[in-house]
C-alpha positions in Angstrom: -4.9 33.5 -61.6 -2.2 35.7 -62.7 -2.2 37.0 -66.5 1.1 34.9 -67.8 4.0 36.6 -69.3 5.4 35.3 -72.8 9.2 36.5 -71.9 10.1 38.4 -74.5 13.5 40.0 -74.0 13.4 43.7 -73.7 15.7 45.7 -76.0 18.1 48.4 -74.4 17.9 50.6 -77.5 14.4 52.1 -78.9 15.4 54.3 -81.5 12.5 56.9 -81.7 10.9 57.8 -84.8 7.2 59.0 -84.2 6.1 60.5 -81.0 2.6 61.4 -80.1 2.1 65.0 -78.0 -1.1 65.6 -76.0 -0.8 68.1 -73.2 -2.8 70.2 -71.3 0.4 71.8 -69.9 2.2 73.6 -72.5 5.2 74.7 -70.7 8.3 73.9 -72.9 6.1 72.3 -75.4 7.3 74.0 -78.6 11.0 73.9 -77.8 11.0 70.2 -77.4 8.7 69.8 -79.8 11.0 71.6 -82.4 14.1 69.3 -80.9 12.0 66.7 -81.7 11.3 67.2 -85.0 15.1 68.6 -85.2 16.4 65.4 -84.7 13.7 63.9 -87.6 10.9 62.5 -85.1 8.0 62.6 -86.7 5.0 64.3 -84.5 1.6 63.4 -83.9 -0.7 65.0 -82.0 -4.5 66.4 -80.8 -6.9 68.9 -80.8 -5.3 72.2 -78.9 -1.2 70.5 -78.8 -1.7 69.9 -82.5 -2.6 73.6 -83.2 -0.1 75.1 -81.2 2.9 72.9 -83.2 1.1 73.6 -86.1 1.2 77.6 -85.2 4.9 77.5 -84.4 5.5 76.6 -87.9 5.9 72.7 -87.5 4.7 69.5 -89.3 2.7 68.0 -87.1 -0.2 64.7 -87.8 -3.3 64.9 -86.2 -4.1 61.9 -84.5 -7.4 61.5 -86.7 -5.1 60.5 -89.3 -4.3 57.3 -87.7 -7.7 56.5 -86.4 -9.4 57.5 -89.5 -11.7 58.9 -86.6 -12.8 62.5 -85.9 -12.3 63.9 -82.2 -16.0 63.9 -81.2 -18.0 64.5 -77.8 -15.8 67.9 -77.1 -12.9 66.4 -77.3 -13.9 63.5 -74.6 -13.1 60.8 -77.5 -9.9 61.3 -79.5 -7.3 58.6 -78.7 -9.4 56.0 -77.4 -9.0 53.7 -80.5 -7.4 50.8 -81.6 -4.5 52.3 -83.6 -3.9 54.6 -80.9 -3.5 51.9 -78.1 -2.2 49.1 -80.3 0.6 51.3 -81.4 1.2 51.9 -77.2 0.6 48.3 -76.5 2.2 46.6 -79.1 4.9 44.1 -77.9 6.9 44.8 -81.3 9.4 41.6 -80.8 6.2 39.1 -80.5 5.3 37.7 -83.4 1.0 37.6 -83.0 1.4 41.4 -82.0 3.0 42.4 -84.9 0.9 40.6 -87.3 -1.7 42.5 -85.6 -0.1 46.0 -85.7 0.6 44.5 -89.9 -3.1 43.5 -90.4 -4.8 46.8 -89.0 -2.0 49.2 -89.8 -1.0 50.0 -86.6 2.1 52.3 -86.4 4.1 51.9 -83.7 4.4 55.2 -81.4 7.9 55.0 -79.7 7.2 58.3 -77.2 4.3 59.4 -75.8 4.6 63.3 -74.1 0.6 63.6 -71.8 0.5 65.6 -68.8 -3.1 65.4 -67.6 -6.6 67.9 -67.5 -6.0 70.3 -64.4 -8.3 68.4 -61.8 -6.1 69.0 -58.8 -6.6 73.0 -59.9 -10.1 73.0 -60.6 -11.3 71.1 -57.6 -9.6 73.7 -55.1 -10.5 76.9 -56.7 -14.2 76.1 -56.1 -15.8 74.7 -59.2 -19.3 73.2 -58.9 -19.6 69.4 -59.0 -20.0 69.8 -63.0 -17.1 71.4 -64.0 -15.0 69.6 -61.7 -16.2 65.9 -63.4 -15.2 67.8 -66.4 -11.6 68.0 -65.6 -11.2 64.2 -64.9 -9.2 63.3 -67.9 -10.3 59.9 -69.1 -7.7 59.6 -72.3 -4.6 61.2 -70.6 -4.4 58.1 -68.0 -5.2 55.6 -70.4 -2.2 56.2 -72.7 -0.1 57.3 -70.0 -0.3 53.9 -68.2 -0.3 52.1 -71.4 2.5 53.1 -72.7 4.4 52.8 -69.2 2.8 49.2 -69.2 4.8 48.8 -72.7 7.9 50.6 -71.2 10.2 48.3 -73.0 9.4 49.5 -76.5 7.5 53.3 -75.5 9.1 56.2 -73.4 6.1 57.8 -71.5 7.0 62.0 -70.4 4.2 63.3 -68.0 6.6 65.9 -66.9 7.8 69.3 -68.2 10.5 69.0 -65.9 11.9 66.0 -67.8 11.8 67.3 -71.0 15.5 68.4 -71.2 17.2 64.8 -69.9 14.8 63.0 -72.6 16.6 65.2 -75.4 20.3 64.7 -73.8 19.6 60.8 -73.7 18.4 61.2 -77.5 21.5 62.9 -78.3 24.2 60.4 -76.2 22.2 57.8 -77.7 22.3 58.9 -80.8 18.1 59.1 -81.4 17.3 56.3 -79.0 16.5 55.9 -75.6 18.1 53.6 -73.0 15.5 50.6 -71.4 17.2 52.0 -68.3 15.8 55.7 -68.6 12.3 54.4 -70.2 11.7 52.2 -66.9 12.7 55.3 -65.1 10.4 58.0 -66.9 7.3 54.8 -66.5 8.0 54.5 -63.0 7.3 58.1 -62.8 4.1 58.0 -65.2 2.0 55.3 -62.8 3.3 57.7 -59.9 1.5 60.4 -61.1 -1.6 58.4 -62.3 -1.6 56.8 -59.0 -1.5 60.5 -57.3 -4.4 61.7 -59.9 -6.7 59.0 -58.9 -6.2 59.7 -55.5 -7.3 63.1 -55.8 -10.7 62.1 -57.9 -11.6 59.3 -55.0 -10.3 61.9 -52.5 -12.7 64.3 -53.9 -15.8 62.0 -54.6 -15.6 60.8 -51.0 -15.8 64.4 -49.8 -18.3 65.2 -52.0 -20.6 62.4 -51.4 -19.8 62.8 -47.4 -18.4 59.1 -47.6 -16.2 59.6 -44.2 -14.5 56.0 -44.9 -14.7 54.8 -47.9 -13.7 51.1 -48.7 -10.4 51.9 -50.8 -8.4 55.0 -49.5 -5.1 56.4 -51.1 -3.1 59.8 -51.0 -1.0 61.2 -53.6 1.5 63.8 -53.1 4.4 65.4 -55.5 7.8 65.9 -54.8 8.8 69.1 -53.7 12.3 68.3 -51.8 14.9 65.5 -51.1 15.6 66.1 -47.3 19.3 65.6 -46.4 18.3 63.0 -43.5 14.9 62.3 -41.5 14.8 63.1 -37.9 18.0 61.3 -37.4 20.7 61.4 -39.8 20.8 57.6 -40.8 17.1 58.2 -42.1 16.6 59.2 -45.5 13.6 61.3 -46.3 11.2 63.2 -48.5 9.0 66.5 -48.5 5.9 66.0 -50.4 2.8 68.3 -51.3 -0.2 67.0 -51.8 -1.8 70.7 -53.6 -3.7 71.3 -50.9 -3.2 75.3 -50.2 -4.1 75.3 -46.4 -1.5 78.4 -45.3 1.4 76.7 -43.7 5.2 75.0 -44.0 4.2 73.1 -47.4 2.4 76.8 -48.7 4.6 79.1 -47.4 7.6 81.5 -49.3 11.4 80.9 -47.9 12.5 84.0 -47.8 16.2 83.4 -46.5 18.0 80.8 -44.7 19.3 77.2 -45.5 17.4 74.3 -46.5 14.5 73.2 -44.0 15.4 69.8 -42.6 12.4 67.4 -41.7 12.2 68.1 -38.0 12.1 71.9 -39.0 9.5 71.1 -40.9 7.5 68.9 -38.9 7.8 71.4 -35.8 7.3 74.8 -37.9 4.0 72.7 -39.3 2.9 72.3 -35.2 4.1 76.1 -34.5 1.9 77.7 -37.3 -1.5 75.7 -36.7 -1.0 76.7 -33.2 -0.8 80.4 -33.9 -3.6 79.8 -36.2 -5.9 79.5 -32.9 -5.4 83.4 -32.1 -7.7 85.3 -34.2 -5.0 88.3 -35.5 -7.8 91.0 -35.3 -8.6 90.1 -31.2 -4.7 90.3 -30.7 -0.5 89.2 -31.4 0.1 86.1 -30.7 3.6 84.3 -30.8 3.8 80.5 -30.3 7.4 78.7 -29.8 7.9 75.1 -30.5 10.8 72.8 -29.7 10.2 69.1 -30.8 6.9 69.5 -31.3 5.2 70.5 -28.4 5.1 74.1 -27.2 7.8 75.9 -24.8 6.0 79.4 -24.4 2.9 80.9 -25.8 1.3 84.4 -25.5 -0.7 87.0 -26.6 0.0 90.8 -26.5 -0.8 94.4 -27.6 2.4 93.8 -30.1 4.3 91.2 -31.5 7.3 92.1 -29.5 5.5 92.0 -26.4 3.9 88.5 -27.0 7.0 87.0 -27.9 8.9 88.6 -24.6 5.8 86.5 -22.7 6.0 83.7 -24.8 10.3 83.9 -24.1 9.7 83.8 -20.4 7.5 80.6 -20.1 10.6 78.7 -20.8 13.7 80.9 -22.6 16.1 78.0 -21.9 14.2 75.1 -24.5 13.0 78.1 -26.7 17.3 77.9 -28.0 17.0 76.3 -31.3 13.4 76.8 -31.6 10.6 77.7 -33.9 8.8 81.0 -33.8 5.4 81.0 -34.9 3.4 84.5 -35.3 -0.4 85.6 -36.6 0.3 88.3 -37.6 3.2 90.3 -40.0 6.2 90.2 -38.6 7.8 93.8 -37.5 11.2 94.9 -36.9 10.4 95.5 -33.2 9.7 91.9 -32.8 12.5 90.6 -35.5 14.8 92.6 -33.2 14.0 90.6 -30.2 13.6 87.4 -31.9 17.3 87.3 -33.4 18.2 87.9 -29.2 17.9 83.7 -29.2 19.0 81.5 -31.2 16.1 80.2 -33.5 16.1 77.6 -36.4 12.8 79.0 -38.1 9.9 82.1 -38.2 7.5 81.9 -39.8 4.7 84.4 -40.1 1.8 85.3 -42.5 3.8 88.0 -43.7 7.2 90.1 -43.1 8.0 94.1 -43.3 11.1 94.9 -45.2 12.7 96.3 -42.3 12.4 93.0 -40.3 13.1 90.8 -43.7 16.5 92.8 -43.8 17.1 92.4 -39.6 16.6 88.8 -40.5 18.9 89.1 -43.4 22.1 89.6 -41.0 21.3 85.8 -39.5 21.8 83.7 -42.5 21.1 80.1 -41.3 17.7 81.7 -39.9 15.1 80.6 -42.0 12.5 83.4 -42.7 9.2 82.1 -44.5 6.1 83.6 -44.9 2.4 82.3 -46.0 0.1 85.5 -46.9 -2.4 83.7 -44.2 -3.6 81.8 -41.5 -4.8 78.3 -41.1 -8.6 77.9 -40.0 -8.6 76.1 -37.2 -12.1 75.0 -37.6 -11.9 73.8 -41.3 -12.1 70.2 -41.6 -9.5 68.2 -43.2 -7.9 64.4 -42.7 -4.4 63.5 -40.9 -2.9 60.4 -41.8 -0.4 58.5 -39.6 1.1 55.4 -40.6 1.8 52.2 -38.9 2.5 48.9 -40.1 0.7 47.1 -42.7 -1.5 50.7 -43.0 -2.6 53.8 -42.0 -4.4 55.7 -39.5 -7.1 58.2 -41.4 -8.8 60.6 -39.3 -10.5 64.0 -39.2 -8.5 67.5 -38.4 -9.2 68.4 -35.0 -10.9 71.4 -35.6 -12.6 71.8 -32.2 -12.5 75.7 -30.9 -12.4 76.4 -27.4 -15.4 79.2 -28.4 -17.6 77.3 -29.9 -17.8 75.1 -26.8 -20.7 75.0 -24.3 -18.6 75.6 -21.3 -19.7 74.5 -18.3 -19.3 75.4 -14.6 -18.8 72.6 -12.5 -17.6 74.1 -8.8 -19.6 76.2 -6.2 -17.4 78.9 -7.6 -17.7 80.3 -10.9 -14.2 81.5 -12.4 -13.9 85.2 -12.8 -13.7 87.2 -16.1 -10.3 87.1 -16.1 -9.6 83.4 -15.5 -12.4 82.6 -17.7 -10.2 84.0 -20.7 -7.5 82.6 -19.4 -8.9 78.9 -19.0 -9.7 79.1 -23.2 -6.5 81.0 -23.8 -4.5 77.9 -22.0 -6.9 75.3 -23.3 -6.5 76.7 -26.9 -2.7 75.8 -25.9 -3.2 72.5 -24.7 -4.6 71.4 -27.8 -1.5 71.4 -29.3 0.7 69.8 -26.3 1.4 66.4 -26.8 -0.7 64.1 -24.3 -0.7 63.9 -20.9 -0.9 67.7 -21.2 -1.3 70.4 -18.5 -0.7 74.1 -19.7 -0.8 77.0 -16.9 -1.6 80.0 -17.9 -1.5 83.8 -16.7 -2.4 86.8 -18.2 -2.5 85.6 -21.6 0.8 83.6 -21.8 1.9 80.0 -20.7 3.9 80.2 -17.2 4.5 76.2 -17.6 3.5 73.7 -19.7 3.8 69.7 -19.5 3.6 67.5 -22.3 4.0 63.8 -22.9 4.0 62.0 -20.1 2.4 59.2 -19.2 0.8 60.0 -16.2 -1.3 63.8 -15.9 0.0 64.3 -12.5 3.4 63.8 -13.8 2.8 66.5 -16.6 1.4 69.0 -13.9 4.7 68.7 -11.9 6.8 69.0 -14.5 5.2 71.9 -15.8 5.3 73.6 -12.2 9.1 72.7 -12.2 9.1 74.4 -15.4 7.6 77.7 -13.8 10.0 77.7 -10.9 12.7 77.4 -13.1 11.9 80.5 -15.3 11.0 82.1 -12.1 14.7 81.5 -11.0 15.6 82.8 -14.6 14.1 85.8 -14.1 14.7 86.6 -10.8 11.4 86.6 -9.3 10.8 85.6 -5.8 8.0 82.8 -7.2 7.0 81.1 -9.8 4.0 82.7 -12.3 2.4 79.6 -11.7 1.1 81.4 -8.1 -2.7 83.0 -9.4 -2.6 81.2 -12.5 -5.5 78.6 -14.5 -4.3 75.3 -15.6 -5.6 73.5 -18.5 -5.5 69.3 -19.2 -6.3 68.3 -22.6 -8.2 65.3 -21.2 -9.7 64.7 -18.0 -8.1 64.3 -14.4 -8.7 60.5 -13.7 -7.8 61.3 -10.2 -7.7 64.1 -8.1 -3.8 63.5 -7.6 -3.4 65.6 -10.6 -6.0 68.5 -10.1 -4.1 68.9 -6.1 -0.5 69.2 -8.0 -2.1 72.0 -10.1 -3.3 73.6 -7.2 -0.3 73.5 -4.6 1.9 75.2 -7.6 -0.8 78.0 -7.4 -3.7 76.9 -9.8 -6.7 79.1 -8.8 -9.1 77.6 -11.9 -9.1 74.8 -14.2 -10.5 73.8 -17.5 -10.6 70.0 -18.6 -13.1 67.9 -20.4 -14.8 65.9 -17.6 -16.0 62.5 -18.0 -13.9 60.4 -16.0 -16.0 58.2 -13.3 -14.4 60.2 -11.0 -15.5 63.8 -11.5 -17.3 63.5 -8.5 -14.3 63.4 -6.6 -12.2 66.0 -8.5 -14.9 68.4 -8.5 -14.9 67.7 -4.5 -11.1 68.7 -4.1 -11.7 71.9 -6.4 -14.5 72.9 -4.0 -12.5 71.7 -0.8 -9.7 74.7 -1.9 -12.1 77.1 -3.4 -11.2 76.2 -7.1 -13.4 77.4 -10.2 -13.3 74.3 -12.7 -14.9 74.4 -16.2 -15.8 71.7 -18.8 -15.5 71.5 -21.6 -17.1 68.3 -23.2 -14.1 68.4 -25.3 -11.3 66.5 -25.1 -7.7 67.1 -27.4 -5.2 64.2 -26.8 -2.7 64.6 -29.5 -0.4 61.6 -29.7 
């Protein structure tokens, strides 16, 4: 049974008159402290917040003073008391609570300033089990959320960033705050409590190697109001969620306008895909339209990876996003600004190619000083309705898998580094997918469909088409290896690959038919691999 209310109207106008400050965060604390106290708020505070008030030359109350009660346990126990969370919870207009508040001498606290103990921080730089359990702040939370509970009579400020439009409503509201702005700024408060708490069960279910634990939530923090979702009558969001994987959410803009959500949601896909090519073994340049890639290669240089990569399909790579591993040149900035292209990003840019960038102004430039791992675990979340879909990253590498020949014949040397090279690919093709490859680049790639031998024509049509492009007399699909990110449930698919020129294939196996598919690769001389791995990606 729900907890009944008593209906008490809320005011409009608090004025405020004592405000207690305990932050970990100290950014802007003394300035708004000192407008505070300006404006004759009286200030009350703890431990390291009181000091530094105290040190800028300020009257400030410890918060012992109205507990009668010593900070004890290093500091775990301070405002966990009565006269602490009475003067939060107070309803001031009922009569029983402020008998109460009269009785034990409960002042009433009319703003409450707590941002929390850096857990988010602590937990990624590496701190043993220990330390991190130390930064779970217990007291922070409770007051925050109580006094957000009490939001008709307490203004709760978690945020820095807030503390300017709390001292212009004090002023146009001459030394009160508006009901409107406190529901506001407690709205905000259980947000960031919410994302908190998320990060400590986040954390204890990794820890503790619980892969599904029984109550699941994700926090994340605002870090831009899109001008539309992927279409424009969509409204939309970027949030981070801390964690400092290189990538889109990580990364430095150097130049260009703002990054719309399908920018962001492709330039994610584009850098974990150049992410598979080790930067020491060689370049690699990845192109992504909606998603999926249109041409991907490796090289002895940037620019000659991306001129690979440009071929597989230069008429979808218009408007595209450029993903490299490695820094970003002026030789290769010079070939990239050639095509029109929405975003590059890269782990890092020369000057010189920053400033050939510079001339393209709606080109968005960013940079991450890294690479993503493509074998560290992590979780992807999708939603659907009435909840989410939680599973692990797909961090399966094609070298780490027992490989297996399946055919009389065995792929050479050469096809054997291209089968992973165009497996690696595939990975990140939306399924059906069917990636040929050819001397370390895609020469056509098929993604989506929902049949595979409809994904193998269409990236054959692909290949003749750049063929025609080009200028060559056929299509670089002739000699090449094909990869399919699941396994060929018929051999309709595998005999599509090899009329456009397929001379060895990589798939998972595992269909009921393998029997027969390895048949038709032996009946036209194929090598096949397996793999034991499959990637849809949906």
């Amino acid at each position: 049974m729900a907890v009944p209310a008593k209906n008490i109207p809320a005011p409009d106008l608090v004025p405020v008159r004592r405000a207690l400050l305990s932050v970990f965060d100290k950014t802007g604390l003394i300035d708004f402290a000192r407008a505070l106290a300006a404006a004759g708020v009286e200030l009350v505070s703890t431990g390291g917040t009181a000091k530094a008030i105290a040190e800028a030359g300020m009257a400030v109350r410890d918060v012992s003073e109205l507990t009668g009660f010593p900070e004890i346990m290093d500091g775990r126990v301070k405002t966990l008391h009565p006269s602490v969370h009475g003067a939060l919870l107070g309803v001031r207009d009922d009569p029983e609570h402020a008998l109460a508040m009269r009785k034990y001498g409960i002042e009433p606290i009319d703003l409450v300033v707590s941002n929390l103990y850096p857990f988010e921080e602590v937990r990624r730089s590496g701190a043993d089990y220990a330390a991190i359990v130390e930064n779970i702040d217990i007291g922070g939370p409770a007051m925050i959320r109580a006094s957000a509970k009490n939001h008709a009579y307490v203004a709760i400020v978690t945020d820095p960033g807030d503390y300017a439009a709390v001292l212009n409503a004090l002023e146009m509201n001459i030394g009160s705050l508006s009901l409107d702005f406190r529901k506001k700024l407690a709205a905000k408060a259980f947000a960031r409590t919410a994302t908190y708490d998320a990060a400590i069960s986040g954390w204890f279910a990794e820890a503790l190697e619980i892969e599904h634990p029984t109550w699941r939530a994700f926090g994340g923090r605002l870090a831009e109001v899109m001008r539309y979702g992927e279409n424009p009558h969509q409204g939309a969001g970027f949030y981070v969620n801390g964690d400092k994987r290189p990538g889109v959410a990580t990364a430095r803009q150097l130049q260009g306008k703002q990054l719309s959500y399908n920018n962001i949601n492709d330039t994610d896909a584009a850098f974990e895909l150049a992410g598979e090519f080790d930067p020491n073994r060689s370049a690699a340049v990845a192109i992504i339209k909606h998603a999926n890639p249109c041409g991907v290669a490796e090289g002895t240089s940037l620019k000659a990876a991306y001129a690979k990569a440009l071929a597989c399909d230069p008429v979808s790579a218009f408007g595209g996003i450029v993903a490299l591993n490695r820094t970003l040149d002026a030789e290769a900035a010079e070939e990239i600004v050639k095509t029109f292209t929405e975003v590059i990003i890269a782990p890092d840019a020369t000057d010189e190619a920053a400033a050939i960038i510079a001339a393209k102004k709606n080109l968005r430039l960013l940079v991450t000083s890294g690479l993503p791992d493509p074998r560290t675990a992590g979780t992807t979340v999708k939603s659907v309705s009435g909840g989410l879909l939680v599973q692990g990253r797909d961090n399966a590498v094609v070298d780490d898998l027992d490989l297996k020949v399946v055919t009389k014949r065995a792929p050479t040397p050469a096809e054997m580094a291209d089968l992973k090279f165009a497996f690696r690919v595939a990975k990140h093709v939306k399924s059906n997918a069917i990636v040929y490859a050819k001397d370390g680049a895609t020469v056509g790639i098929g993604a989506g469909q929902m049949s595979r031998v409809d994904s193998s024509r269409i990236a054959a049509r692909k290949a003749i088409d750049a063929a025609e492009t080009a200028g060559m007399a056929e299509p670089l699909t002739k000699g090449s290896v094909v990869a399919s990110d699941a396994f060929f449930p018929f051999a309709d698919g595998l005999l599509s690959a090899i009329e456009a020129g397929a001379t060895a294939v990589i798939q998972p196996g595992g269909s009921m038919r393998d029997d027969d598919v390895i048949a038709a690769a032996d009946e036209h001389g194929i090598a096949m691999v397996f793999t034991g791995v499959r990637h849809f990606r949906h």
